[in-house]
C-alpha positions as CSV (number, residue, x, y, z in Angstrom):
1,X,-12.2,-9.6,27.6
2,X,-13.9,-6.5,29.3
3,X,-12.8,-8.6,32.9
4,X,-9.6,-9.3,31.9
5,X,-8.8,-5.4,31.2
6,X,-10.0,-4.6,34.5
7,X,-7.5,-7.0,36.3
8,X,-4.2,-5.2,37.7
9,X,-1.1,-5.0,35.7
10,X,-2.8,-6.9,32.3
11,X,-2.0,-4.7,29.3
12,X,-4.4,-5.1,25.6
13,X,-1.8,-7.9,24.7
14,X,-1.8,-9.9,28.2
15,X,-5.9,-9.9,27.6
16,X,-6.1,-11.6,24.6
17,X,-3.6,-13.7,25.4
18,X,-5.3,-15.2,28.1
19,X,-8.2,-15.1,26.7
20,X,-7.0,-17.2,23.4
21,X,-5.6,-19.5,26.1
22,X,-8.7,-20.2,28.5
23,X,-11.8,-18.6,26.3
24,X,-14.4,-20.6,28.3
25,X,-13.2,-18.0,31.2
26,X,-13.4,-20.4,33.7
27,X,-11.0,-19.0,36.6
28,X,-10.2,-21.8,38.1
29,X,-8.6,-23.0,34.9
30,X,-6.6,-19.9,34.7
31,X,-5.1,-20.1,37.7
32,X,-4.0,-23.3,37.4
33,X,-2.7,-22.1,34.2
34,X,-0.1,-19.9,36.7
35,X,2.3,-23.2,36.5
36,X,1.9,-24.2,33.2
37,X,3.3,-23.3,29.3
38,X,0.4,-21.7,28.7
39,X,0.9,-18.3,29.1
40,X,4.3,-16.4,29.4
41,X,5.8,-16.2,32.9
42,X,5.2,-12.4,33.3
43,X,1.3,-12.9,32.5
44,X,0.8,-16.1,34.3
45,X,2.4,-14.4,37.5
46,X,-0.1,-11.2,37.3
47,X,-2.9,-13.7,37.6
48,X,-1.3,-15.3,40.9
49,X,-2.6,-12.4,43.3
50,X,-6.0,-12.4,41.9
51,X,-9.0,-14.2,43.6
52,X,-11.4,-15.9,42.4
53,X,-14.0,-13.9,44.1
54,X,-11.9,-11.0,42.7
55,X,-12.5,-12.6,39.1
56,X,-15.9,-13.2,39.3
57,X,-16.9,-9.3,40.6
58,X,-15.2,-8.1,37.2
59,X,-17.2,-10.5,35.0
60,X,-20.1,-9.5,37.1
61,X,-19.4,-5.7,36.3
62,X,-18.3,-6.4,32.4
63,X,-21.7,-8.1,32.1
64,X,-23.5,-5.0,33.0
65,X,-21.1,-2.8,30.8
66,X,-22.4,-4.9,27.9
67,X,-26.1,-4.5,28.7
68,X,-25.9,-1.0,29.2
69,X,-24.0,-0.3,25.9
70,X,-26.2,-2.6,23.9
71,X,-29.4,-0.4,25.6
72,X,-28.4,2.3,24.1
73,X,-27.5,0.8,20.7
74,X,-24.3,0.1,20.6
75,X,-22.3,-2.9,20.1
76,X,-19.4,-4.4,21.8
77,X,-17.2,-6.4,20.0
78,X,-13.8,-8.3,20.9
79,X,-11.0,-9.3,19.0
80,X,-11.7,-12.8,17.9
81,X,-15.8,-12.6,17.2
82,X,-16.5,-12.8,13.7
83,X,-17.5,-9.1,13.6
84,X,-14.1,-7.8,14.3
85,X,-12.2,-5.9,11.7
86,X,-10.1,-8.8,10.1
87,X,-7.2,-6.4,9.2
88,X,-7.0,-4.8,12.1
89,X,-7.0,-8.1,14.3
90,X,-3.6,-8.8,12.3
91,X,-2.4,-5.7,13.3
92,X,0.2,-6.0,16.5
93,X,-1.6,-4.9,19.8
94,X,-5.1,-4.8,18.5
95,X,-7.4,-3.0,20.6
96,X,-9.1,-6.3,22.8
97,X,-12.6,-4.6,22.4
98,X,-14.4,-2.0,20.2
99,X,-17.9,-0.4,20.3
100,X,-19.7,-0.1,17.8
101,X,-22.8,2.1,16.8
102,X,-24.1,1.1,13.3
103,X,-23.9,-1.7,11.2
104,X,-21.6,-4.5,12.3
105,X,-21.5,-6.2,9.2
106,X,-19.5,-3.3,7.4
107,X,-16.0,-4.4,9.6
108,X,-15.8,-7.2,8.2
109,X,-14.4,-6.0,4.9
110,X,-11.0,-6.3,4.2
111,X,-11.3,-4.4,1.4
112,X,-11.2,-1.1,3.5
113,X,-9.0,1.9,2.5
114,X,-8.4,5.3,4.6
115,X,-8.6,8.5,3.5
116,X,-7.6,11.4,6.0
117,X,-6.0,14.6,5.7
118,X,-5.8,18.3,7.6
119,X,-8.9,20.2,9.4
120,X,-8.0,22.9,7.2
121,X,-8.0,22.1,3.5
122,X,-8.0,24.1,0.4
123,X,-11.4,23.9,-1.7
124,X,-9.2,21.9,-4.3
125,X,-8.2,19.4,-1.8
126,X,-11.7,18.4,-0.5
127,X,-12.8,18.4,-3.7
128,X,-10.1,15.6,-4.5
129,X,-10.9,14.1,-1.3
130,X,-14.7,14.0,-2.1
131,X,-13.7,12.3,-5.8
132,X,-11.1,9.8,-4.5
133,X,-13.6,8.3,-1.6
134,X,-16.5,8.1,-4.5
135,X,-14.5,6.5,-6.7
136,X,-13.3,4.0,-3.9
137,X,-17.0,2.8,-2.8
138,X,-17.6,2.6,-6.4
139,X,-14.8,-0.1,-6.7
140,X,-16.1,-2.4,-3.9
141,X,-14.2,-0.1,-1.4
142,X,-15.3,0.6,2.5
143,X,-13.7,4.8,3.0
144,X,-12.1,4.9,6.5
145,X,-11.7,8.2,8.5
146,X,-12.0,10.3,11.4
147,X,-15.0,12.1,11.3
148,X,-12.3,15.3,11.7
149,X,-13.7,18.0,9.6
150,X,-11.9,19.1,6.8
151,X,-10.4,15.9,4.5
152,X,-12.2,13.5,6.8
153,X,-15.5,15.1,6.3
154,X,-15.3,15.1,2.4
155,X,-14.2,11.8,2.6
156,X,-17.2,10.7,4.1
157,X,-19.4,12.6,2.2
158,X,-17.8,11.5,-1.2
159,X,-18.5,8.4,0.0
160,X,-21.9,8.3,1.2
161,X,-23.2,10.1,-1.7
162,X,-21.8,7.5,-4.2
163,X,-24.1,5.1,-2.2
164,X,-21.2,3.3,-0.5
165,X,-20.4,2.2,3.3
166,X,-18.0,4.3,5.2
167,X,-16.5,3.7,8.7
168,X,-15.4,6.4,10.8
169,X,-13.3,5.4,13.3
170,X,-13.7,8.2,16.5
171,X,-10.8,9.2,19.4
172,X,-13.5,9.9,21.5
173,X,-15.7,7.6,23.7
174,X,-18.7,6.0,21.3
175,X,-21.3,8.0,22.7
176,X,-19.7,11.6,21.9
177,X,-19.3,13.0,18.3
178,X,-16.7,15.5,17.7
179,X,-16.7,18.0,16.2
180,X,-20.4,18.4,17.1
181,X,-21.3,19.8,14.1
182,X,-20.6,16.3,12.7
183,X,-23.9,14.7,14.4
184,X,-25.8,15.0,11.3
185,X,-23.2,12.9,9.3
186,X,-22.5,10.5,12.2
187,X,-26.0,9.7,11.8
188,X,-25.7,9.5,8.1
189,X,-22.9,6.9,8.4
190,X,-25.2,4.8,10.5
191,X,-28.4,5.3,9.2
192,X,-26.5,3.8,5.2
193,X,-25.4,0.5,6.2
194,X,-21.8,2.2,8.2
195,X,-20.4,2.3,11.2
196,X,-19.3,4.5,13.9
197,X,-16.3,2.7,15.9
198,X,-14.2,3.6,19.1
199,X,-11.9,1.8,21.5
200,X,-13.7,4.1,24.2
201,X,-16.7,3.0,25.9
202,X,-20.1,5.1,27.1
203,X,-18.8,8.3,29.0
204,X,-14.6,7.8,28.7
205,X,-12.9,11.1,29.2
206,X,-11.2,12.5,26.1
207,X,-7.5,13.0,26.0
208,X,-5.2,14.0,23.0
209,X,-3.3,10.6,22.7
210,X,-6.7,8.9,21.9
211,X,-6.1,10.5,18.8
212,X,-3.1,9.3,18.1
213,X,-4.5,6.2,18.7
214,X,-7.1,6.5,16.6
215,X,-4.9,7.3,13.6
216,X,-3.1,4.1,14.2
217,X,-6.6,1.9,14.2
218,X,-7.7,4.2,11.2
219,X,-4.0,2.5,9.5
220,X,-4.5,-1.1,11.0
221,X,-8.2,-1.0,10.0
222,X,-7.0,-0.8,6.0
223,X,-5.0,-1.8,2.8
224,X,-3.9,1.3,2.9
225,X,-3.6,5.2,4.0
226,X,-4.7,8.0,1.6
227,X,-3.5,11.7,2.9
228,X,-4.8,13.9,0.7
229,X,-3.6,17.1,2.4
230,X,-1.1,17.8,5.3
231,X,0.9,20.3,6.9
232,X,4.6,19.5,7.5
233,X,3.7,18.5,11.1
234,X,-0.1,17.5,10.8
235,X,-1.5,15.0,12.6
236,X,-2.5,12.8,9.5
237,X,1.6,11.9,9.3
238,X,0.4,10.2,12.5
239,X,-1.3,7.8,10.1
240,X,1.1,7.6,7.7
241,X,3.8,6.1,10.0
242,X,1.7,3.8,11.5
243,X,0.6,2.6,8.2
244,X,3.9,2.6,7.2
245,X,4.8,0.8,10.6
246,X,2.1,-1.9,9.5
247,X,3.4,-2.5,6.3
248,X,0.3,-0.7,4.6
249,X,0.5,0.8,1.5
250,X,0.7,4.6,1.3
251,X,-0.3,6.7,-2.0
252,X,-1.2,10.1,-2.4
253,X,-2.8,12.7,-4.6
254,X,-0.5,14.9,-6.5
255,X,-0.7,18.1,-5.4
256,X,-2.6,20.4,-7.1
257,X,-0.3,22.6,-9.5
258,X,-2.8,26.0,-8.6
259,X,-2.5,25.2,-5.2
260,X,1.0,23.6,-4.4
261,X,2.4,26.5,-3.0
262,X,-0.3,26.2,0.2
263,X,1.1,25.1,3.2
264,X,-1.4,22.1,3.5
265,X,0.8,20.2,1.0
266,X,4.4,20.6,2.5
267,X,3.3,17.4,4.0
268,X,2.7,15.6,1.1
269,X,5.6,17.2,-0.7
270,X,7.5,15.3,1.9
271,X,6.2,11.8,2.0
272,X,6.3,12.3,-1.9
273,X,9.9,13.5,-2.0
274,X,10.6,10.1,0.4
275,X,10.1,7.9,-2.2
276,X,8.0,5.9,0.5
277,X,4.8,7.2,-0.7
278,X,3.3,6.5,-4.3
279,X,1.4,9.4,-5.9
280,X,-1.5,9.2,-7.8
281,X,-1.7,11.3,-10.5
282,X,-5.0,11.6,-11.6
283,X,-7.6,9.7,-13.6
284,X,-5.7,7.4,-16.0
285,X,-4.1,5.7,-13.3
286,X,-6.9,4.8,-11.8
287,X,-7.4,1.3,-13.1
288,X,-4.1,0.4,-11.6
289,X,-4.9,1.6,-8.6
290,X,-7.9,-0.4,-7.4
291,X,-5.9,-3.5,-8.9
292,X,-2.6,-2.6,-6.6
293,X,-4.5,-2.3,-3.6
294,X,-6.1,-5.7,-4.2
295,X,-2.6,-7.0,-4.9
296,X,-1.6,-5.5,-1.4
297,X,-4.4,-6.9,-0.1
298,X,-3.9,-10.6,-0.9
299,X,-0.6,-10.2,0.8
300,X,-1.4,-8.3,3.6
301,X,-4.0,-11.5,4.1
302,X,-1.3,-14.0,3.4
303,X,0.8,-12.8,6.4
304,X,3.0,-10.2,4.3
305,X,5.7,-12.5,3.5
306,X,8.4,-11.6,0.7
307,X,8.4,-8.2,-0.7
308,X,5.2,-6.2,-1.1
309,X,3.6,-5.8,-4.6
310,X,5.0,-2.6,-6.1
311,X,2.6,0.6,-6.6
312,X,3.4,0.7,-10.2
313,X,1.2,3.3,-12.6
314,X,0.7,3.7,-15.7
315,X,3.4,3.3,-18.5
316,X,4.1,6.9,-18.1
317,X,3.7,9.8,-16.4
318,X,0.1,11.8,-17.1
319,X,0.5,15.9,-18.1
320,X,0.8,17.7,-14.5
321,X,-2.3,19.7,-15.0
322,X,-5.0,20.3,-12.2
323,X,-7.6,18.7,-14.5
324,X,-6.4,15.4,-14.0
325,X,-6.8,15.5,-10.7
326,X,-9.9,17.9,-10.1
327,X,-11.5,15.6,-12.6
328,X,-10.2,12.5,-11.2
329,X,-13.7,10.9,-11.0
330,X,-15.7,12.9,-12.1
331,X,-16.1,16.7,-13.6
332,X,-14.9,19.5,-11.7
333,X,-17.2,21.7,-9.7
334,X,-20.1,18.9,-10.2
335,X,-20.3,17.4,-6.8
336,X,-22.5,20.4,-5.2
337,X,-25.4,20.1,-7.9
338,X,-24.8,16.1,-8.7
339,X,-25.9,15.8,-4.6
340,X,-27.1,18.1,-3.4
């Protein structure tokens, strides 16, 4: 897969198709494959011009980009090994290859929900953030995010000190953690059975899009997206519409009634208002909540035909008090002294 994304004019799709069509990568195959209904005409004729001396060189140099990844402890991992996320592989455009420092073994859950929000939250918001990802790992859940800090950073800390797996999924290459001050949890998330994934390999430059496009494997990684907290143009509705793009379920917190007014939840105010988005309101809905995202789950899995299940609550609405939600899995103000 590593060769075929070297060749000239092959995009992420062109490689795995031709690597679903001829995965013994024998070249000579593939180029005889040039005249036959194998391959679409546009990809069969950017093979054409390619040698087989050509062909060979880039195996030869995506053999030694395997060694020295795994060298260092990381693991490379394309689309169709058993290893790959299966959500994400159903995904349109999946990325052809991910690295992976970590465990392995966590991406193969399809039970995987994201939860992501701003860089700048209110206390109230990571505290919901640190409650919601908890109360996910505790129902069998894998927590997805960024490693951003602010709602990503509780979100992975909720998680990882309710003893569960948690995947953060970086828009940097695999060797560099950012922020930096996120080393210490990086290594947390390996060192507990999680995983640290990129589409970037050993030394890739960083540029903004990457994450963008890490907000859309963050979506096609899970059931669904979780923004806790967002400004009107933050970067977490990124995920949102690729979720929404990838028929992924969307739900958020309510908005804390004390802190509504803050500008982190005009976002969420937004998506709410939509009627695209289904809130959660607090702790009594939360049985329904791990059943719904089971439900969308099965028919994700099933290949999404007829109507998704609905993100019905409860029978009805809970009081719109900040206790509800503070307390949403736990007491309020516990989660320094319960971990710490």
């Amino acid at each position: 897969m590593l060769a075929l994304m070297g060749l000239p004019r092959i995009g992420r799709w062109s490689a795995i198709q031709i690597a679903r069509a001829f995965p013994d990568g024998d070249w000579r195959t593939a180029s005889e494959a040039t005249r036959s209904d194998r391959l679409e005409g546009r990809v069969a004729r950017s093979l054409t011009n390619v040698s087989a001396h050509e062909w060979l060189r880039l195996v030869a140099r995506a053999v030694l980009v395997v060694a020295a990844h795994q060298e260092r402890g990381v693991t490379v991992v394309a689309v169709d090994e058993p290893d790959y996320p299966p959500l994400l592989r159903l995904a349109s455009g999946p990325p052809p290859v991910l690295f992976v420092r970590g465990s392995t073994a966590a991406l193969r859950s399809v039970d995987a929900v994201a939860v992501v929000g701003t860089r700048e939250p209110t206390a109230g918001g990571e505290i919901v953030a640190r409650r919601l990802a908890a109360a996910l790992v505790q129902a069998g859940f894998v927590v997805i995010s960024g490693l951003a800090k602010g709602i990503d950073t509780a979100a992975h800390v909720g998680a990882l000190d309710a003893s569960g797996k948690t995947i953060a999924i970086l828009g940097t290459a695999i060797d560099k953690i950012y922020p930096a001050a996120n080393k210490e949890l990086a290594a947390r998330i390996e060192s507990t059975g999680g995983a640290l994934v990129s589409e970037y390999a050993i030394g890739a430059p960083t540029s903004g899009r990457q994450f963008v496009e890490r907000d859309r494997v963050q979506a096609a990684f899970s059931i669904a997206v979780v923004p806790v907290q967002t400004g009107i143009e933050g970067g977490t509705l990124h995920a949102v519409r690729f979720a929404h793009e990838l028929h992924r379920a969307v739900l958020a917190p309510r908005p804390l009634a004390a802190e509504e007014s803050h500008p982190m939840y005009d976002g969420i105010k937004v998506l709410l208002d939509s009627g695209r988005v289904a809130m959660i309101e607090g702790q009594g809905e939360y049985a329904w909540l791990a059943n719904y995202l089971r439900r969308h789950r099965d028919w994700l899995v099933a290949g999404s035909a007829g109507s998704p299940p609905a993100p019905a609550g409860g029978s009805k609405p809970l009081p719109h008090n900040d206790a509800q939600q503070l307390g949403l899995f736990g007491e309020p103000g516990s989660e320094r002294g319960q971990h710490s």
